[in-house]
DSSP file (Angstrom, degrees, kcal/mol; ACC not computed):
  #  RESIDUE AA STRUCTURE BP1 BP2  ACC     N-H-->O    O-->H-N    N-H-->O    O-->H-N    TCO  KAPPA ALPHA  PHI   PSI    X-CA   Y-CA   Z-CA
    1    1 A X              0   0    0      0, 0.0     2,-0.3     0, 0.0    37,-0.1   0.000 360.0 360.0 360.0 143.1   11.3    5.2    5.8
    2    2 A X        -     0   0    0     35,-0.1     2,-0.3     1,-0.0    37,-0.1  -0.744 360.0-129.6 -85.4 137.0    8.4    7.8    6.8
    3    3 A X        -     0   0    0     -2,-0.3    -1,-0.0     1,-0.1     3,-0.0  -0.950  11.4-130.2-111.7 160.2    6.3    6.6    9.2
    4    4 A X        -     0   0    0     -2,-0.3     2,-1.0     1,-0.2    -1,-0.1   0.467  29.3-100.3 -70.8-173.6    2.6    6.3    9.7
    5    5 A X        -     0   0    0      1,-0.1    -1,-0.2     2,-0.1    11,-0.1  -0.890  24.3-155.4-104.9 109.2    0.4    7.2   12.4
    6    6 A X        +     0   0    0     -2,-1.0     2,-0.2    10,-0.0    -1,-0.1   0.591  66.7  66.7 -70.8  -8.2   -0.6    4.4   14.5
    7    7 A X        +     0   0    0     -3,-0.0     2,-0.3     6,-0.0    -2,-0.1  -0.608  67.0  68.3 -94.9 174.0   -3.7    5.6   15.8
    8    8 A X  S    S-     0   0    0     -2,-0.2     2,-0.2     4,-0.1    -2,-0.0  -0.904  90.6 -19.0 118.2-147.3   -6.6    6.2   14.3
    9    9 A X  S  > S-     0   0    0     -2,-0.3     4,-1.5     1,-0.1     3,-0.2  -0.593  76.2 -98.9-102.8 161.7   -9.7    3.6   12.4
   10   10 A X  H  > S+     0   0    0      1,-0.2     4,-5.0     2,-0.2     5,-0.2   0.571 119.7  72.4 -47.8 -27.0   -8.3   -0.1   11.4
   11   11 A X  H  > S+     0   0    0      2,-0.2     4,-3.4     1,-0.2    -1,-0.2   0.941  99.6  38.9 -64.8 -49.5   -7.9    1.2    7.8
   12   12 A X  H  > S+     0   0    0      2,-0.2     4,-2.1    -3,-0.2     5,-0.2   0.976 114.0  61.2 -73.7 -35.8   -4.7    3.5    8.6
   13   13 A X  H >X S+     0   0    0     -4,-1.5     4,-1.2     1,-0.2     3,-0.7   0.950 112.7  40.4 -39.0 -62.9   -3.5    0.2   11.2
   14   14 A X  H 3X S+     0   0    0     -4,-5.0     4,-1.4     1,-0.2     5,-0.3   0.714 107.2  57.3 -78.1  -5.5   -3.5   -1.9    7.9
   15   15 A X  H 3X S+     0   0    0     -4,-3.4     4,-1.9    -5,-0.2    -1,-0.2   0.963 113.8  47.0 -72.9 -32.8   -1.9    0.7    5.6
   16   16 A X  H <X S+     0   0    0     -4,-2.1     4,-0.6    -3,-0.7    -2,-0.2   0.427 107.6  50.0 -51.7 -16.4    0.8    0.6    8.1
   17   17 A X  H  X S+     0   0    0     -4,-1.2     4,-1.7    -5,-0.2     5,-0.2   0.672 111.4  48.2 -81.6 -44.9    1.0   -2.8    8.3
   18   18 A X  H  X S+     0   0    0     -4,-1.4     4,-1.7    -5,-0.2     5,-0.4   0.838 115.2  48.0 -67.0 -35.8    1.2   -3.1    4.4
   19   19 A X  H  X S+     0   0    0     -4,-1.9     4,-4.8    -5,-0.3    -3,-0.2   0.996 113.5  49.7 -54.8 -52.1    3.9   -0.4    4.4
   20   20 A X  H  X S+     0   0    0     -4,-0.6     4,-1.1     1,-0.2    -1,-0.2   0.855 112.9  42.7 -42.5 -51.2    5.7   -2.1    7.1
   21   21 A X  H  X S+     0   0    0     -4,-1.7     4,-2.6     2,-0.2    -1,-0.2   0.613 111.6  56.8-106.0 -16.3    5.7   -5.1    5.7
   22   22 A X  H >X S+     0   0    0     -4,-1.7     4,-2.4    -5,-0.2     3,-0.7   0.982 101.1  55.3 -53.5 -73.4    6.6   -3.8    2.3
   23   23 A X  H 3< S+     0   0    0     -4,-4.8     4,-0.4    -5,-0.4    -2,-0.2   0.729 106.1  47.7 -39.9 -39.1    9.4   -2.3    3.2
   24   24 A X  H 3< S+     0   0    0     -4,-1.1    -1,-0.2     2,-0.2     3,-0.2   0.756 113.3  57.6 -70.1 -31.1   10.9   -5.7    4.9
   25   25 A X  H X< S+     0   0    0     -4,-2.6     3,-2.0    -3,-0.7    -2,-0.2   0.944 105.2  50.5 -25.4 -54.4    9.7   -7.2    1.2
   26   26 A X  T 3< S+     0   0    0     -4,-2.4    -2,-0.2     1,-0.3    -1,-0.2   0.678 107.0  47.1 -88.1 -17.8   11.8   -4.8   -0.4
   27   27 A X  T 3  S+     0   0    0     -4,-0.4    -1,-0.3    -5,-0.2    -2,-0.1   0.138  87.5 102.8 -91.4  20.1   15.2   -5.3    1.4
   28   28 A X  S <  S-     0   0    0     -3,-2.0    -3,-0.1     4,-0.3    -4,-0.0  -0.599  86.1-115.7-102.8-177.1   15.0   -8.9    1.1
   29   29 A X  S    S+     0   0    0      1,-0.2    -1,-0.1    -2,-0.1    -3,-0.0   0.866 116.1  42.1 -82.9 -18.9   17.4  -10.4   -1.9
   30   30 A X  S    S+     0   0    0     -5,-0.1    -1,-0.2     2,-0.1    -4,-0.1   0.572 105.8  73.0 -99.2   7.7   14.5  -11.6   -3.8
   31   31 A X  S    S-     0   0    0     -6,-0.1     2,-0.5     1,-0.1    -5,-0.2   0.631  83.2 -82.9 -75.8-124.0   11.8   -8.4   -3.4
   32   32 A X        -     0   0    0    -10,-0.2     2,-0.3    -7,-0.1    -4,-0.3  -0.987  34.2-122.2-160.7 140.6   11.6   -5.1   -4.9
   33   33 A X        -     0   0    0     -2,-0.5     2,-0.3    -6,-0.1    -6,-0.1  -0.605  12.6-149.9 -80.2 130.9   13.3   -1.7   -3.7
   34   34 A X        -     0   0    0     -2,-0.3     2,-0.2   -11,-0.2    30,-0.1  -0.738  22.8-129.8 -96.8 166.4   11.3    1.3   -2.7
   35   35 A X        -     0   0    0     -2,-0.3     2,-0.2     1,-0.1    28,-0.1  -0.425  49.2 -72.9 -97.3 173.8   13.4    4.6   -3.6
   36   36 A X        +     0   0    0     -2,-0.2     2,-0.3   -35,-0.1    -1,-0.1  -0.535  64.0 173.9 -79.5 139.2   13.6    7.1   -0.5
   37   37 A X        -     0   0    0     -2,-0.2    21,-0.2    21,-0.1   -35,-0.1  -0.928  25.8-169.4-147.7 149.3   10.0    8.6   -0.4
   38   38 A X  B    S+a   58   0A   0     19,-2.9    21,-0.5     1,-0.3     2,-0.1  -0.461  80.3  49.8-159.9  77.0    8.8   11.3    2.9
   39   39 A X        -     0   0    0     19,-0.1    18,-3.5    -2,-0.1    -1,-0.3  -0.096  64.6-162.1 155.9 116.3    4.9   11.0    1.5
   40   40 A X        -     0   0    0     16,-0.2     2,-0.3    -3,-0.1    16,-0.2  -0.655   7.3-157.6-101.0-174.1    2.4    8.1    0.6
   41   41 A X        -     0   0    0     14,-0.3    14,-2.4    -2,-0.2     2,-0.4  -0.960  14.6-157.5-152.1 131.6   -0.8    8.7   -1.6
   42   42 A X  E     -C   54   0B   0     -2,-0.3     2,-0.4    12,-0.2    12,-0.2  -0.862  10.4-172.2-129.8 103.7   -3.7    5.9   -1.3
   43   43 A X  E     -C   53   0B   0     10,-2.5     9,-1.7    -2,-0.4    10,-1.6  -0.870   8.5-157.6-122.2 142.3   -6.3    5.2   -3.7
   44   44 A X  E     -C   51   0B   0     -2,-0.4     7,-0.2     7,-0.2     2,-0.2   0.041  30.1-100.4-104.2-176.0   -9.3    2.7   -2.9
   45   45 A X  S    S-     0   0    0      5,-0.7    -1,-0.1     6,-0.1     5,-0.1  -0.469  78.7 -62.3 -87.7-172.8  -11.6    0.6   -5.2
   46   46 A X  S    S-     0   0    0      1,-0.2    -2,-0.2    29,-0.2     4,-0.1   0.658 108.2 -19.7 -19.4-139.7  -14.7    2.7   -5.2
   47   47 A X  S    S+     0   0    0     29,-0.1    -1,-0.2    -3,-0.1    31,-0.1   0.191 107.8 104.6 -52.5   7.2  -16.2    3.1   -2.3
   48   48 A X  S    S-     0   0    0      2,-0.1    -4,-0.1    29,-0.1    30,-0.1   0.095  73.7-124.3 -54.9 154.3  -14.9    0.6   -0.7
   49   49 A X  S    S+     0   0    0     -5,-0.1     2,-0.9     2,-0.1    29,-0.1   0.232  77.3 110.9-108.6  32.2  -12.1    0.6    2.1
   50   50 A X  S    S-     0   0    0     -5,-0.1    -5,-0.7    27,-0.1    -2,-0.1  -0.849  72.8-123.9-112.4 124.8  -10.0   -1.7    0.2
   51   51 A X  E     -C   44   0B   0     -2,-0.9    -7,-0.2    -7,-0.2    -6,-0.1  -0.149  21.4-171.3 -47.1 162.0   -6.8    0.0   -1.1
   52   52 A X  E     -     0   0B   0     -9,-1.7    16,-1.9     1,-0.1     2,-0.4   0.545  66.2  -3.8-114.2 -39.0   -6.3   -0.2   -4.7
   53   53 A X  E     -C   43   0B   0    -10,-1.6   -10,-2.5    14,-0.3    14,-0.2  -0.852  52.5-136.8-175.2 142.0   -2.7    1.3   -4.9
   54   54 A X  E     -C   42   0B   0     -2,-0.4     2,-0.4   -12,-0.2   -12,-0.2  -0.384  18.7-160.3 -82.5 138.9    0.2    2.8   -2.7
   55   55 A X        -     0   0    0    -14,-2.4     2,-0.7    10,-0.2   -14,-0.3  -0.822   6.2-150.7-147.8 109.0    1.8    5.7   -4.3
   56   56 A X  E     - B   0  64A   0      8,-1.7     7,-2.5    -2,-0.4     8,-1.1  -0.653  20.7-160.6 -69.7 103.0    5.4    6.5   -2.8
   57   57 A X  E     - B   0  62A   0    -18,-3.5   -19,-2.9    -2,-0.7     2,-0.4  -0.543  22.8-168.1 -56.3 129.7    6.3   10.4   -3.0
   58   58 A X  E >  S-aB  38  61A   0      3,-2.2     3,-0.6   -21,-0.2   -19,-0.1  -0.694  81.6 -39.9-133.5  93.8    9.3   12.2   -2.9
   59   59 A X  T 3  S-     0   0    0    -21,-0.5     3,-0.1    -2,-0.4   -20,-0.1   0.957 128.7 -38.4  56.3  50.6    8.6   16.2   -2.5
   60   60 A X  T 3  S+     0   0    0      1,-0.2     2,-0.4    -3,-0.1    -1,-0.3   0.424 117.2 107.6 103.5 -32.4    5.7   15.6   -5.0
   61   61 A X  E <   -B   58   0A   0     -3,-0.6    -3,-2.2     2,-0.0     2,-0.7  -0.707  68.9-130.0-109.5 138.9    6.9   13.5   -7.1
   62   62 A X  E     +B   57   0A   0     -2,-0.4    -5,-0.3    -5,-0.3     3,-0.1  -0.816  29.2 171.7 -98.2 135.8    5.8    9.9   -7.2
   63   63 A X  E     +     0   0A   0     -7,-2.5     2,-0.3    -2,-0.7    -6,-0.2   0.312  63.7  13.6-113.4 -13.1    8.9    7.6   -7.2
   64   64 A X  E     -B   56   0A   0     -8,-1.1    -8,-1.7   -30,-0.1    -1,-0.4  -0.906  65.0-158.2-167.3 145.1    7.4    3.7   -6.6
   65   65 A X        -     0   0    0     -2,-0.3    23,-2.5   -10,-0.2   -10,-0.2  -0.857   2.6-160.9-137.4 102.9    4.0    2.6   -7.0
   66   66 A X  E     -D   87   0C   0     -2,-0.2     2,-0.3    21,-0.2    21,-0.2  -0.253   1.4-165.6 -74.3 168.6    2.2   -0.6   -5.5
   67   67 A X  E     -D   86   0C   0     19,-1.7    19,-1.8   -14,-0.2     2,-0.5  -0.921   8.2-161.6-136.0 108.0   -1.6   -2.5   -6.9
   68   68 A X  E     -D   85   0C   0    -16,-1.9     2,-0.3    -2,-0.3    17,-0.2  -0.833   7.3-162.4 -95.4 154.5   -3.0   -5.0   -4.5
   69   69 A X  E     -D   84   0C   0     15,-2.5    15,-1.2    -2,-0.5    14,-1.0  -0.741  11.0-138.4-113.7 155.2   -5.6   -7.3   -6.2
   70   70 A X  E >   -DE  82  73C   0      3,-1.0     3,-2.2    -2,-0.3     2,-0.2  -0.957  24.8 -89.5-136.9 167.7   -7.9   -9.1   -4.4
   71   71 A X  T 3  S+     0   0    0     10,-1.8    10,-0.1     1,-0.3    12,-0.0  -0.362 117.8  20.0 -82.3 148.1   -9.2  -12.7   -4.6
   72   72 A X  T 3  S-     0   0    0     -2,-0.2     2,-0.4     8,-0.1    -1,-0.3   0.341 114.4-101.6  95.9   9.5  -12.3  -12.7   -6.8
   73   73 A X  B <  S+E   70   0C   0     -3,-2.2    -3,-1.0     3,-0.0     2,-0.2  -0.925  89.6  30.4 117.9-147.0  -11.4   -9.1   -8.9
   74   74 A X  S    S-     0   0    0     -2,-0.4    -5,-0.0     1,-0.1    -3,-0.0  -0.483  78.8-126.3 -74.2 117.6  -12.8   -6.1   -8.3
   75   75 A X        +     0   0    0     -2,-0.2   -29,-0.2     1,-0.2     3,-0.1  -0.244  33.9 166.6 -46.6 146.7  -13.9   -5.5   -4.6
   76   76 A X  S    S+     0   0    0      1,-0.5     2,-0.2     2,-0.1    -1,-0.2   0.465  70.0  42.7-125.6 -32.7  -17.7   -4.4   -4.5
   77   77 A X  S    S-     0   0    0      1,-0.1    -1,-0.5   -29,-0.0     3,-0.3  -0.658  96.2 -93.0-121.0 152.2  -18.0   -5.0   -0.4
   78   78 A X  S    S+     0   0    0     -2,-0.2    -1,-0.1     1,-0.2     3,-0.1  -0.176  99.4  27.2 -56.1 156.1  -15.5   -4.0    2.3
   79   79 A X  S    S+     0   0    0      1,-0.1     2,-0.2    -2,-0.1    -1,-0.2   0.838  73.7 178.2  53.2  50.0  -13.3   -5.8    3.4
   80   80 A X        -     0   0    0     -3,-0.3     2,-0.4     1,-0.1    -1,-0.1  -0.444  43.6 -94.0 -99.1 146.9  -12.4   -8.3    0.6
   81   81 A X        -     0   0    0     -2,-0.2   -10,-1.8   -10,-0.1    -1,-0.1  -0.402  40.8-117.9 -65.4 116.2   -9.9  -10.6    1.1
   82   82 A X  E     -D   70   0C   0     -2,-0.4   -12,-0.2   -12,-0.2    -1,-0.1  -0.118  26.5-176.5 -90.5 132.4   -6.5   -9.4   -0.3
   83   83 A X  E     -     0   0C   0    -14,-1.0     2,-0.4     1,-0.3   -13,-0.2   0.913  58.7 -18.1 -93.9 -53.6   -5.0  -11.6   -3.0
   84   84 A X  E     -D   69   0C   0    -15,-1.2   -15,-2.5     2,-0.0    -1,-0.3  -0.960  45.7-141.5-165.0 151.2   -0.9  -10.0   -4.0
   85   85 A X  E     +D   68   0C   0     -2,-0.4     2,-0.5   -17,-0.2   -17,-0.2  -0.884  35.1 169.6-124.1 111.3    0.5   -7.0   -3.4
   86   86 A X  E     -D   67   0C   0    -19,-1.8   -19,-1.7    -2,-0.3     2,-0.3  -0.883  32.7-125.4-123.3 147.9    2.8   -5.9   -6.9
   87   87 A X  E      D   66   0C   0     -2,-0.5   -21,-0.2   -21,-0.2   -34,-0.0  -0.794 360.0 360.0 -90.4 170.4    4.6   -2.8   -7.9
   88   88 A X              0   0    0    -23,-2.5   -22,-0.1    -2,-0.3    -1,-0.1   0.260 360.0 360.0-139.0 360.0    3.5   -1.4  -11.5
């Protein structure tokens, strides 16, 4: 698994923290498998800092793709409280 950079603003902590904790999702017997990937791609709901979906790379190519929802919709404000985490 590629790993992130741990410093930096709270936003890159918790994409690392969702990666992290993806990745121990995804080996467990009931989760979902990432393919081997050495690049993510992150796009947010508007302007917001709440991700809208992980896209796993492999030399370019996107190979697995997460969507978090959050509870109430679509985020409008920062920092909305995260409802499930899927691939699509």
């Amino acid at each position: 698994m590629s790993s992130l950079p741990s410093v930096g603003d709270g936003q890159n902590n918790l994409l690392k923290k969702i990666v992290e904790n993806t990745f121990s999702i995804s080996n467990s017997t009931s989760g979902f498998n990432i393919p081997e990937y050495n690049s993510i791609y992150v796009t947010y709901y508007g302007i917001t800092n709440n991700i809208y979906q992980i896209f796993y790379k492999l030399d370019g190519a996107t190979v697995f793709t997460l969507q978090l929802d959050y509870v109430g919709g679509v985020p409008t404000t920062n920092d909305a409280n995260l409802q499930s985490i899927y691939p699509i």
